[in-house]
N, CA, C, O and CB atoms as a CASP TS submission, in Angstrom:
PFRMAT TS
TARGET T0000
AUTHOR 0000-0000-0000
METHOD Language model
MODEL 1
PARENT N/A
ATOM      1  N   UNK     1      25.183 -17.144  42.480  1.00  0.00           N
ATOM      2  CA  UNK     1      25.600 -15.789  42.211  1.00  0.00           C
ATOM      3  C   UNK     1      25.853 -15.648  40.704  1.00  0.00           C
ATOM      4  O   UNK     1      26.230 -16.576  39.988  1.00  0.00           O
ATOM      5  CB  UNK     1      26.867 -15.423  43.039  1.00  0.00           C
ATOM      6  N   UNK     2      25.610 -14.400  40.297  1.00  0.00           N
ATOM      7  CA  UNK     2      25.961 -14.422  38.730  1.00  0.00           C
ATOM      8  C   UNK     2      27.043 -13.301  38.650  1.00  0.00           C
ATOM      9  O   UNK     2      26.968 -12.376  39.459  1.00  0.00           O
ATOM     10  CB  UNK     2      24.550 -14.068  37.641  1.00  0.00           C
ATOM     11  N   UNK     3      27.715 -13.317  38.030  1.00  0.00           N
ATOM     12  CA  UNK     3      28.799 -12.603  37.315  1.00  0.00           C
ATOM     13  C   UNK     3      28.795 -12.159  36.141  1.00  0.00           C
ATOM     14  O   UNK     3      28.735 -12.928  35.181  1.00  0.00           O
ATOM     15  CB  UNK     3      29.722 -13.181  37.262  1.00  0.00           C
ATOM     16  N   UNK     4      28.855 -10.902  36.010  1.00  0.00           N
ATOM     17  CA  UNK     4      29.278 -10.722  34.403  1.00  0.00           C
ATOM     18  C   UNK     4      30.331 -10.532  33.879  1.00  0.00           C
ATOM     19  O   UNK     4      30.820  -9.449  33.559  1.00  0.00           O
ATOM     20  CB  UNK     4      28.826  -9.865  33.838  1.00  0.00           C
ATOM     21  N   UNK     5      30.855 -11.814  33.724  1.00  0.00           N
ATOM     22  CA  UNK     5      32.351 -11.675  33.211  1.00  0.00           C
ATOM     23  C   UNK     5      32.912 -10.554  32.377  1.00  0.00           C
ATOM     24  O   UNK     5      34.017 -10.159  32.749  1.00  0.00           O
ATOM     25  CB  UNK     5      32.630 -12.762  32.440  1.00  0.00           C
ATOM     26  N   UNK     6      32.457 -10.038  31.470  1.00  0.00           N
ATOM     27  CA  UNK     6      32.935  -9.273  30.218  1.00  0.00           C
ATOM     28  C   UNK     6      33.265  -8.114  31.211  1.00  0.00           C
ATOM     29  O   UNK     6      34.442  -7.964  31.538  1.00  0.00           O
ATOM     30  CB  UNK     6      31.740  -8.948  28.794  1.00  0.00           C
ATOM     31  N   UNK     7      32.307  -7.285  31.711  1.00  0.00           N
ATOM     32  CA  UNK     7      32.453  -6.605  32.869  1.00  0.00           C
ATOM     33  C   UNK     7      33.783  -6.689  33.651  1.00  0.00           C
ATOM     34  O   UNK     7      34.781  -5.993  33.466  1.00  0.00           O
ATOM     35  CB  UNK     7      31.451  -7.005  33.639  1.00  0.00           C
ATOM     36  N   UNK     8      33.564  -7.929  34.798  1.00  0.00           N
ATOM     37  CA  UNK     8      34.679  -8.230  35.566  1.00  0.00           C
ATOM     38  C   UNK     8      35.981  -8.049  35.230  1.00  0.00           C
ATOM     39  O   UNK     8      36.833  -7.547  35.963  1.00  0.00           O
ATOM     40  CB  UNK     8      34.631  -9.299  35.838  1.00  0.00           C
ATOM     41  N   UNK     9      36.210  -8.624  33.665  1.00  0.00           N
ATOM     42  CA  UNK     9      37.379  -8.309  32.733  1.00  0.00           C
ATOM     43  C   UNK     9      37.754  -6.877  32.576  1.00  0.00           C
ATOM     44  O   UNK     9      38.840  -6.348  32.813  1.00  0.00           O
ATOM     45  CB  UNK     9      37.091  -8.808  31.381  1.00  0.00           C
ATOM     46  N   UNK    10      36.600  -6.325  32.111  1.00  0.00           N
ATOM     47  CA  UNK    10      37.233  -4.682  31.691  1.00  0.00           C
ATOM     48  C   UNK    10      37.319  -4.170  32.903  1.00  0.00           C
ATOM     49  O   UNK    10      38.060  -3.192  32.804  1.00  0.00           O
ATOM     50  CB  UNK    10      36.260  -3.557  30.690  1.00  0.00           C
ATOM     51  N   UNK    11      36.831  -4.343  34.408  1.00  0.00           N
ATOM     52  CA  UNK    11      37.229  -3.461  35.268  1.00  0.00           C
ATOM     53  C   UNK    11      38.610  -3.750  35.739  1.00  0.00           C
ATOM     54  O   UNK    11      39.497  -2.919  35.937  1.00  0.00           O
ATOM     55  CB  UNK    11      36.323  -3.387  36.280  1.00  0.00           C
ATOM     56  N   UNK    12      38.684  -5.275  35.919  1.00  0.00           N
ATOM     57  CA  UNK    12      40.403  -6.169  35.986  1.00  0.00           C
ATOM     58  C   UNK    12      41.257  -4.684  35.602  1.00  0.00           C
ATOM     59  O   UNK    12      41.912  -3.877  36.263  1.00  0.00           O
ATOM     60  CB  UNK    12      40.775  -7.898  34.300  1.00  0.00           C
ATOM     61  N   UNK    13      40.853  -4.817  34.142  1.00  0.00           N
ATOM     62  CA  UNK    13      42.254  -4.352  33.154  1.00  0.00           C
ATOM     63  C   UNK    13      42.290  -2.711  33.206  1.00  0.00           C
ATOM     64  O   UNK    13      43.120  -1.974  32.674  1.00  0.00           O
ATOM     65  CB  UNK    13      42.071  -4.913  31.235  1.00  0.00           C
ATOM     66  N   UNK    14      41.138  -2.347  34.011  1.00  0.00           N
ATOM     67  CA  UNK    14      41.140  -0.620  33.913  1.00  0.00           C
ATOM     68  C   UNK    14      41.289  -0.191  32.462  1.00  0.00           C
ATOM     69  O   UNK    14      40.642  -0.764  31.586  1.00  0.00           O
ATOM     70  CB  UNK    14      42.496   0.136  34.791  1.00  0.00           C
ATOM     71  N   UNK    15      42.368   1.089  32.108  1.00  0.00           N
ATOM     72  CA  UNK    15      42.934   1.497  31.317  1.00  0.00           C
ATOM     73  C   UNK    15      43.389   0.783  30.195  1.00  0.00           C
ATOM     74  O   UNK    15      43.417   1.168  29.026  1.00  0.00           O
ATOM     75  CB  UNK    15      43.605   1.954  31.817  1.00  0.00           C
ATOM     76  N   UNK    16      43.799  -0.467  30.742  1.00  0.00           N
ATOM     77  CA  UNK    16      44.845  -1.078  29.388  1.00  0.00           C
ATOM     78  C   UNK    16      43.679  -2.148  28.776  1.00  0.00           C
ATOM     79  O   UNK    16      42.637  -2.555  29.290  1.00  0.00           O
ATOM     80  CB  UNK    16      46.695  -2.139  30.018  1.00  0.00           C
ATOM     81  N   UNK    17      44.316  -2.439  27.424  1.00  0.00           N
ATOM     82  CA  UNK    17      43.403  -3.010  26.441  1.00  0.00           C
ATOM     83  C   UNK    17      43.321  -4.392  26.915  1.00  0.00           C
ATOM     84  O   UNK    17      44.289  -4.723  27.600  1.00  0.00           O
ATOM     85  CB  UNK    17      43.879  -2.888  24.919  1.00  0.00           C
ATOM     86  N   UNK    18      42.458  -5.256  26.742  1.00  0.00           N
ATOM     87  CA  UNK    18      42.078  -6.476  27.255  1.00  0.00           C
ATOM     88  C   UNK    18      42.261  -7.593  25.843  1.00  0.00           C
ATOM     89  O   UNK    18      41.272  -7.565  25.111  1.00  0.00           O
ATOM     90  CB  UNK    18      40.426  -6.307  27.931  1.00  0.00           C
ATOM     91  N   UNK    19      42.889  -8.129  25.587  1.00  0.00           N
ATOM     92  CA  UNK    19      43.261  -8.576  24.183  1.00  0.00           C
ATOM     93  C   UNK    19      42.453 -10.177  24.290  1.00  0.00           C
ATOM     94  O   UNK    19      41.790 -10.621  23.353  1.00  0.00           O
ATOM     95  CB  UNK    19      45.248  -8.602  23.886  1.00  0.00           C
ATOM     96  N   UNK    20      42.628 -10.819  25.429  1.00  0.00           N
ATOM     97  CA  UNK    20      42.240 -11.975  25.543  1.00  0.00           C
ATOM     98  C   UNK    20      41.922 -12.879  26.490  1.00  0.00           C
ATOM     99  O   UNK    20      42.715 -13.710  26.932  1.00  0.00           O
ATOM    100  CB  UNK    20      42.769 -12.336  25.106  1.00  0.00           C
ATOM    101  N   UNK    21      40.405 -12.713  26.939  1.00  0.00           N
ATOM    102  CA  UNK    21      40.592 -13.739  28.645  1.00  0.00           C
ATOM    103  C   UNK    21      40.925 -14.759  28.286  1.00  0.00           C
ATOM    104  O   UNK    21      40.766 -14.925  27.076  1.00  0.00           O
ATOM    105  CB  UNK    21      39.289 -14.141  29.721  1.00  0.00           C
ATOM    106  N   UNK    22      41.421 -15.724  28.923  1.00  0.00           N
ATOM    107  CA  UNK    22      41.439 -17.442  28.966  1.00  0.00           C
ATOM    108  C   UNK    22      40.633 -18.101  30.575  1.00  0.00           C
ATOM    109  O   UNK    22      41.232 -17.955  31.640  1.00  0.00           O
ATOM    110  CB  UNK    22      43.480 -18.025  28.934  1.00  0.00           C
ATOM    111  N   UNK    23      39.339 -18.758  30.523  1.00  0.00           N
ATOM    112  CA  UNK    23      38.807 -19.402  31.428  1.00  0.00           C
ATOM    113  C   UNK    23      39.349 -20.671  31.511  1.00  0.00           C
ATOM    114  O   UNK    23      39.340 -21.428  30.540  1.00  0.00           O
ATOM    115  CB  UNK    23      37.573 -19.394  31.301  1.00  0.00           C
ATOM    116  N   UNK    24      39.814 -20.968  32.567  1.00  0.00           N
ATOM    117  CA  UNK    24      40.083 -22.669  33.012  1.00  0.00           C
ATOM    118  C   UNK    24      39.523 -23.632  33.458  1.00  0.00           C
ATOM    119  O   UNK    24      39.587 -23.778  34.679  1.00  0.00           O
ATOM    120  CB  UNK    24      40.731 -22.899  33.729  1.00  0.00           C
ATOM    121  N   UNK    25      38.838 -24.553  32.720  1.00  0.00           N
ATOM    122  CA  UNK    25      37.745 -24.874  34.052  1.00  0.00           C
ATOM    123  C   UNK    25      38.134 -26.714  33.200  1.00  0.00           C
ATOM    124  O   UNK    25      38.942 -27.148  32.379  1.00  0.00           O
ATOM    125  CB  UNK    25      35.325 -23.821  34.025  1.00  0.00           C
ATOM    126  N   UNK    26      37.220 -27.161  33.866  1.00  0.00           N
ATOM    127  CA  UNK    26      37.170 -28.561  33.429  1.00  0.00           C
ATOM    128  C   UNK    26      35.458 -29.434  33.507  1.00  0.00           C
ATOM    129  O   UNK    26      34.691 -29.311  34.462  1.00  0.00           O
ATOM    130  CB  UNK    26      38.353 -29.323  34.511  1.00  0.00           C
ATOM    131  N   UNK    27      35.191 -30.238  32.321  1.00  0.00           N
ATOM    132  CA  UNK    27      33.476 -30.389  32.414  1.00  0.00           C
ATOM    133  C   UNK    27      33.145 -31.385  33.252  1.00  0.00           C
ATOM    134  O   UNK    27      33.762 -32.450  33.266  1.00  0.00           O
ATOM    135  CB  UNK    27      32.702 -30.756  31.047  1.00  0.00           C
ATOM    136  N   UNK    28      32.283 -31.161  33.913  1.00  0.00           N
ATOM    137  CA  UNK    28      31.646 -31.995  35.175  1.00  0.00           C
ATOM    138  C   UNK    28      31.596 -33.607  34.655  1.00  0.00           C
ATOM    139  O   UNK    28      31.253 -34.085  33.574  1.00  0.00           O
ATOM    140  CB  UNK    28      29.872 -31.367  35.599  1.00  0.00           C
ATOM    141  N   UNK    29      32.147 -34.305  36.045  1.00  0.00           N
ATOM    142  CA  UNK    29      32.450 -35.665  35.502  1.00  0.00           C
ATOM    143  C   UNK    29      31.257 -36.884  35.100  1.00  0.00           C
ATOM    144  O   UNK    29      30.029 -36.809  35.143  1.00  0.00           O
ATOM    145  CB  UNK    29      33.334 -36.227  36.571  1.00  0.00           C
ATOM    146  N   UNK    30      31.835 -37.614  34.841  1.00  0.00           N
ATOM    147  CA  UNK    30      30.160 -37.909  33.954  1.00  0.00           C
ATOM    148  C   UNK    30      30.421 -40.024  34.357  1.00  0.00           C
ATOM    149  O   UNK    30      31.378 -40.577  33.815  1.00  0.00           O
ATOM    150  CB  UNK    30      30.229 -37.191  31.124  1.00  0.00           C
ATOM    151  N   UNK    31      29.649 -40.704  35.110  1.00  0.00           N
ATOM    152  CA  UNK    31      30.227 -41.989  34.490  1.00  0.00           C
ATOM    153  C   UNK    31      29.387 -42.385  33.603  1.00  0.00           C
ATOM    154  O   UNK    31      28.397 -41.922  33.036  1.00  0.00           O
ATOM    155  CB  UNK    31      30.487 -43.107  35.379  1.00  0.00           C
ATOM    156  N   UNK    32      30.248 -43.758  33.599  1.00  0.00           N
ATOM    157  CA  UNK    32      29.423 -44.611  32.164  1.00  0.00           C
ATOM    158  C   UNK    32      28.058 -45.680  32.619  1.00  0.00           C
ATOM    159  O   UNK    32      28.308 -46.396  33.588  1.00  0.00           O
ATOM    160  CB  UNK    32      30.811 -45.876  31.268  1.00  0.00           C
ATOM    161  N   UNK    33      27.328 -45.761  32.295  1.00  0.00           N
ATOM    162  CA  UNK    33      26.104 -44.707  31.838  1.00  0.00           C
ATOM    163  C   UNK    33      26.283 -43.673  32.700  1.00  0.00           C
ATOM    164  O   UNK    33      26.819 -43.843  33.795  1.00  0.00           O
ATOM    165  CB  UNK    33      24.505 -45.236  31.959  1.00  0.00           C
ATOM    166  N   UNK    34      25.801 -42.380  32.237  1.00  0.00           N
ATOM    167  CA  UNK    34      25.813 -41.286  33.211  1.00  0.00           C
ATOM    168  C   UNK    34      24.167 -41.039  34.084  1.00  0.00           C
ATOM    169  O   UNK    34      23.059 -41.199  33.573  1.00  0.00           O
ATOM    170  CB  UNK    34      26.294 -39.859  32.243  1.00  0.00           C
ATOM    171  N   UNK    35      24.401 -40.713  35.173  1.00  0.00           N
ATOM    172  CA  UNK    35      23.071 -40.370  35.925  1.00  0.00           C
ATOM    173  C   UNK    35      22.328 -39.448  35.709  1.00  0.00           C
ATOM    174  O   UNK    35      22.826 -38.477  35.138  1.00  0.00           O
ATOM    175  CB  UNK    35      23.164 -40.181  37.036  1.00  0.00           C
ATOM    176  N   UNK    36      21.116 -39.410  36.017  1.00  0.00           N
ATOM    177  CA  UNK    36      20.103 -38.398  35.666  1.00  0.00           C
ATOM    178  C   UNK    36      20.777 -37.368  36.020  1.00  0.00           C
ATOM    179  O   UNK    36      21.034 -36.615  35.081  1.00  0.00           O
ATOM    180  CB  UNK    36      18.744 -38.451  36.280  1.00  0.00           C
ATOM    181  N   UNK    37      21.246 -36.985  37.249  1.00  0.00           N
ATOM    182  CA  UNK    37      21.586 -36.042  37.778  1.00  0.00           C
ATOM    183  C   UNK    37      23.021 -35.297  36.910  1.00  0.00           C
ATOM    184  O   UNK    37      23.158 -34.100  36.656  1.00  0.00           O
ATOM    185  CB  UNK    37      21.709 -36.523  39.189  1.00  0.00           C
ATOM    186  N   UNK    38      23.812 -36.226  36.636  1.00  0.00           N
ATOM    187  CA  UNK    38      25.213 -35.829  35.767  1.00  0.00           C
ATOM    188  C   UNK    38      24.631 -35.523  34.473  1.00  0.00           C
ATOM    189  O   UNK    38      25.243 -34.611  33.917  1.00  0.00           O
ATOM    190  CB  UNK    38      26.469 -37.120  35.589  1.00  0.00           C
ATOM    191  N   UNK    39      23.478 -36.064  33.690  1.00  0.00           N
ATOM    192  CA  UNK    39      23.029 -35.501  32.604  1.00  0.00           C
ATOM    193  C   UNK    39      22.696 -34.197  32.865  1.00  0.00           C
ATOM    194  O   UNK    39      23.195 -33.537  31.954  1.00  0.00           O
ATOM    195  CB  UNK    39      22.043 -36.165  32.078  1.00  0.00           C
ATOM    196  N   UNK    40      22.040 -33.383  33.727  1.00  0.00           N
ATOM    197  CA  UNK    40      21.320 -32.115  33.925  1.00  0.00           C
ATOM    198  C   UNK    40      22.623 -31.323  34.187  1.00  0.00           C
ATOM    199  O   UNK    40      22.948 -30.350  33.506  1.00  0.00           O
ATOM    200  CB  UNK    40      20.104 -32.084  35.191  1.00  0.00           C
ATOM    201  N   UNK    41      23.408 -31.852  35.314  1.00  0.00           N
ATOM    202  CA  UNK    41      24.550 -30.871  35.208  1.00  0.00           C
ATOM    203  C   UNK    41      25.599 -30.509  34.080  1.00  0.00           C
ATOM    204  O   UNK    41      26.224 -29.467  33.880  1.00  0.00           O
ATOM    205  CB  UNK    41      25.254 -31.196  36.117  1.00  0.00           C
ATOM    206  N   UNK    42      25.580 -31.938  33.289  1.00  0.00           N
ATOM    207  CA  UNK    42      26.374 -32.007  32.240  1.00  0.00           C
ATOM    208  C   UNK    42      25.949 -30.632  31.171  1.00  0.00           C
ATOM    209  O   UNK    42      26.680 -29.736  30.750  1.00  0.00           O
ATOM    210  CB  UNK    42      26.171 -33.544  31.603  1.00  0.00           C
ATOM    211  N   UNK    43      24.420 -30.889  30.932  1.00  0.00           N
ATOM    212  CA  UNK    43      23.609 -29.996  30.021  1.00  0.00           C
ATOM    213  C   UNK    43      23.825 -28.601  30.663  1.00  0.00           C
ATOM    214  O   UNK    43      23.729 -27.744  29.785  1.00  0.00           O
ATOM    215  CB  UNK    43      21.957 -30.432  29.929  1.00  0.00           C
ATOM    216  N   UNK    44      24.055 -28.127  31.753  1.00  0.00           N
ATOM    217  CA  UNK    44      23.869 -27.072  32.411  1.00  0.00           C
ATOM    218  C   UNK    44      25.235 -26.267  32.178  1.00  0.00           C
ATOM    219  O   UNK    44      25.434 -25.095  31.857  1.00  0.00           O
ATOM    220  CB  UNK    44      23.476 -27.406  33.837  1.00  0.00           C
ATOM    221  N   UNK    45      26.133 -27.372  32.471  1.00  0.00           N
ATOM    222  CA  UNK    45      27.645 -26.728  32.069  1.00  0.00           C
ATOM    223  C   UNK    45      28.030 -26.317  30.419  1.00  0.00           C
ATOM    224  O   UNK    45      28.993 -25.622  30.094  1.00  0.00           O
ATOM    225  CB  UNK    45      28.820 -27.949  32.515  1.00  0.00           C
ATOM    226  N   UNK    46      26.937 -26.985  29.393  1.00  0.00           N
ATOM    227  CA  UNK    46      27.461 -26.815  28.634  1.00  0.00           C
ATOM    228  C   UNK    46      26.996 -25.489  28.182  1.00  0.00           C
ATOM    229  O   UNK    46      27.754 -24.704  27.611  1.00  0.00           O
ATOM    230  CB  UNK    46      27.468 -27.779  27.996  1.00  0.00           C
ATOM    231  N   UNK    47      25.676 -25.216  28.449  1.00  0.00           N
ATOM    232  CA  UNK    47      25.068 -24.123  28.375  1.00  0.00           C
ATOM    233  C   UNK    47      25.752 -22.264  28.970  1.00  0.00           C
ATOM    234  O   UNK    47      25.676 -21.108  28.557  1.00  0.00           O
ATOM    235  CB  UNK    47      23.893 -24.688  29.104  1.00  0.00           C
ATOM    236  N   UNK    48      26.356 -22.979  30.096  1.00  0.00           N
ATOM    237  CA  UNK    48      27.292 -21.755  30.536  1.00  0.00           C
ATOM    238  C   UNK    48      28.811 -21.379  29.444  1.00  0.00           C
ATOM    239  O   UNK    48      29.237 -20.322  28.979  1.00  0.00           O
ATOM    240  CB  UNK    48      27.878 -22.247  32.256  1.00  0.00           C
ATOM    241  N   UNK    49      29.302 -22.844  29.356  1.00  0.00           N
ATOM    242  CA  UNK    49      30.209 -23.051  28.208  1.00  0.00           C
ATOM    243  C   UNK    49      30.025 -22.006  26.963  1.00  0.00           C
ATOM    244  O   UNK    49      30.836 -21.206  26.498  1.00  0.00           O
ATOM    245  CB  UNK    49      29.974 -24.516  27.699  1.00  0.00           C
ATOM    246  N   UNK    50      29.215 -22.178  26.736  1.00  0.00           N
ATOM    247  CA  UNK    50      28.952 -21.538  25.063  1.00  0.00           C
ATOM    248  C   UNK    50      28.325 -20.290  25.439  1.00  0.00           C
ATOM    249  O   UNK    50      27.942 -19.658  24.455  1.00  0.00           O
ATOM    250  CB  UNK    50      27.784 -22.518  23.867  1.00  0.00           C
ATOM    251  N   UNK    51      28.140 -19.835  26.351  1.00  0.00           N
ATOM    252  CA  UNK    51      27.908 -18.491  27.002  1.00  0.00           C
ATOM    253  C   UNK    51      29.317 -17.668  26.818  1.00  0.00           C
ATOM    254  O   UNK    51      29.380 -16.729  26.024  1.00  0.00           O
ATOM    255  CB  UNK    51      27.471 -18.682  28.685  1.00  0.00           C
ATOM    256  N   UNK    52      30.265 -18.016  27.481  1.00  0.00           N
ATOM    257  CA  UNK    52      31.267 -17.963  27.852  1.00  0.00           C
ATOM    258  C   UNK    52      32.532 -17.596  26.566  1.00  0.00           C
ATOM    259  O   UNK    52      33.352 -16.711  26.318  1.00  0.00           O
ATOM    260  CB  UNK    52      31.273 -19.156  28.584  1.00  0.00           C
ATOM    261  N   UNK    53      32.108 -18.768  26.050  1.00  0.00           N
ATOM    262  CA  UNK    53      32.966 -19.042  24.262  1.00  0.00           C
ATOM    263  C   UNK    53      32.384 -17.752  23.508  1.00  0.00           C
ATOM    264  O   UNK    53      33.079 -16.961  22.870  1.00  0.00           O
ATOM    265  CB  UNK    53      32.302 -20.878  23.102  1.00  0.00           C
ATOM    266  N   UNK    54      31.087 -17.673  23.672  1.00  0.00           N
ATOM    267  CA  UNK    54      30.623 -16.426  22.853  1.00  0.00           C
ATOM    268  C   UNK    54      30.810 -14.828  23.241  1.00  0.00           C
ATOM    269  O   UNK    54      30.702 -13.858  22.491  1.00  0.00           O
ATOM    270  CB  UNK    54      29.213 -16.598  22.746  1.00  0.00           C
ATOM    271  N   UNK    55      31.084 -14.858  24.464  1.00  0.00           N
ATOM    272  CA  UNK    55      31.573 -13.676  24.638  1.00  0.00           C
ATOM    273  C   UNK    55      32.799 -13.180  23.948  1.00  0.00           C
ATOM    274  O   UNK    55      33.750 -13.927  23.716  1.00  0.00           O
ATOM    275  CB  UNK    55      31.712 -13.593  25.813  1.00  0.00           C
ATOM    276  N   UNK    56      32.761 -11.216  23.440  1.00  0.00           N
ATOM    277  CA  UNK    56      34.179 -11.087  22.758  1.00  0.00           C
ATOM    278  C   UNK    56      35.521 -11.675  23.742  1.00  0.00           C
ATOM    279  O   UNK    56      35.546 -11.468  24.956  1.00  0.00           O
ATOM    280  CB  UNK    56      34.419  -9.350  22.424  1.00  0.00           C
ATOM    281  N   UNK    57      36.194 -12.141  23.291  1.00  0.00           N
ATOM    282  CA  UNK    57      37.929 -12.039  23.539  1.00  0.00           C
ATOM    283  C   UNK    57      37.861 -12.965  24.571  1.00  0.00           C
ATOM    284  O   UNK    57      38.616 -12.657  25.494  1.00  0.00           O
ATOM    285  CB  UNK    57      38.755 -10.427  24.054  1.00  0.00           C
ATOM    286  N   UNK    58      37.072 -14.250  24.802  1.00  0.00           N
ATOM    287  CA  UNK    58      37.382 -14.665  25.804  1.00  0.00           C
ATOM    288  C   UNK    58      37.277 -16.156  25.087  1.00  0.00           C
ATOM    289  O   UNK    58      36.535 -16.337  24.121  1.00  0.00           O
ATOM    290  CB  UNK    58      36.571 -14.163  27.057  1.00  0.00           C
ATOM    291  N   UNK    59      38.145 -17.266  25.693  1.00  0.00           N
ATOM    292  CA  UNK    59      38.919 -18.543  25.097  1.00  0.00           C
ATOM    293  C   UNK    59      38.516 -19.448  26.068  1.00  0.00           C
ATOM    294  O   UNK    59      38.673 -19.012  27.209  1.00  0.00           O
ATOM    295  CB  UNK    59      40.613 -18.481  24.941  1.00  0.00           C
ATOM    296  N   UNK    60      38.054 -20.550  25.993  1.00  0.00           N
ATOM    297  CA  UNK    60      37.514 -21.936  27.176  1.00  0.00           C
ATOM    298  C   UNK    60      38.621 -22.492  26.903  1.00  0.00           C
ATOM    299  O   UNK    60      38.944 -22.736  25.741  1.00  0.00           O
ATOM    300  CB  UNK    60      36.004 -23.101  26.927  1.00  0.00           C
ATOM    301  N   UNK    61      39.334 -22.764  27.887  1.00  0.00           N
ATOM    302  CA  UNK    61      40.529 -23.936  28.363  1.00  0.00           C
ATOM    303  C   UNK    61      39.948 -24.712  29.318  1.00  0.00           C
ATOM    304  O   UNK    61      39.595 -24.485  30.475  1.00  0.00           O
ATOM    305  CB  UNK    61      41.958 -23.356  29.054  1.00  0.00           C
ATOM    306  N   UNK    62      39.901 -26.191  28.233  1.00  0.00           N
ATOM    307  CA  UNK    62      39.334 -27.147  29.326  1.00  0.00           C
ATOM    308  C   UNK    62      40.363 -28.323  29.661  1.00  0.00           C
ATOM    309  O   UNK    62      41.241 -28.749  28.910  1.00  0.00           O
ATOM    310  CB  UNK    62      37.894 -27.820  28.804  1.00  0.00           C
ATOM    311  N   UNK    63      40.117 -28.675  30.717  1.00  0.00           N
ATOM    312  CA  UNK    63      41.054 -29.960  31.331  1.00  0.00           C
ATOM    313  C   UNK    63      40.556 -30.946  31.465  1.00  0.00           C
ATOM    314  O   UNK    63      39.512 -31.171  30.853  1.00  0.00           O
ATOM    315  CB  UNK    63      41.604 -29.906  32.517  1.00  0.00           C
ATOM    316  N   UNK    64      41.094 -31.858  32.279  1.00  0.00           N
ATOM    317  CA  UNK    64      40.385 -33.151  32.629  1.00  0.00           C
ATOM    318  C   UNK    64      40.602 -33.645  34.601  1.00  0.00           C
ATOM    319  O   UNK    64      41.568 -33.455  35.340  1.00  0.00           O
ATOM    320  CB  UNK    64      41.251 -34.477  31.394  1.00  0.00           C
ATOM    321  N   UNK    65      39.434 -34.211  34.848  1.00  0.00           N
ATOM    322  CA  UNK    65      39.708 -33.923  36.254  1.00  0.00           C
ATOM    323  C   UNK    65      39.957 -35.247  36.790  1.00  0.00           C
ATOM    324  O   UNK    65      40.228 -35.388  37.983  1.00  0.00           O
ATOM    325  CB  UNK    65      38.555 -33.161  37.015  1.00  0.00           C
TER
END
């Protein structure tokens, strides 16, 4: 499914000004050496990542899982 966040945000907030999303997420786990498969997802997440970062007013908070 796709989402358009920026969207999702301004309908959230209706009326009032939207100053700053914060996303929470954490990057897909990876071992040492990592697998073909954790490389593609790895690459895939990062790609949404910087999607995300580049949108106005919105902040990547990442964790660790």
């Amino acid at each position: 499914m796709r989402v358009d966040f920026e969207r999702f945000c301004t309908t959230v907030c209706g009326d009032k000004e939207r100053v700053r999303t914060y996303f929470y997420d954490c990057m897909p786990y990876r071992t040492e050496p990592a697998t073909e498969d954790e490389k593609v997802r790895y690459a895939s997440y990062c790609k949404f990542r910087d999607i995300i970062e580049g949108l106005p007013r919105f902040q990547m908070r990442l964790g660790k899982l």
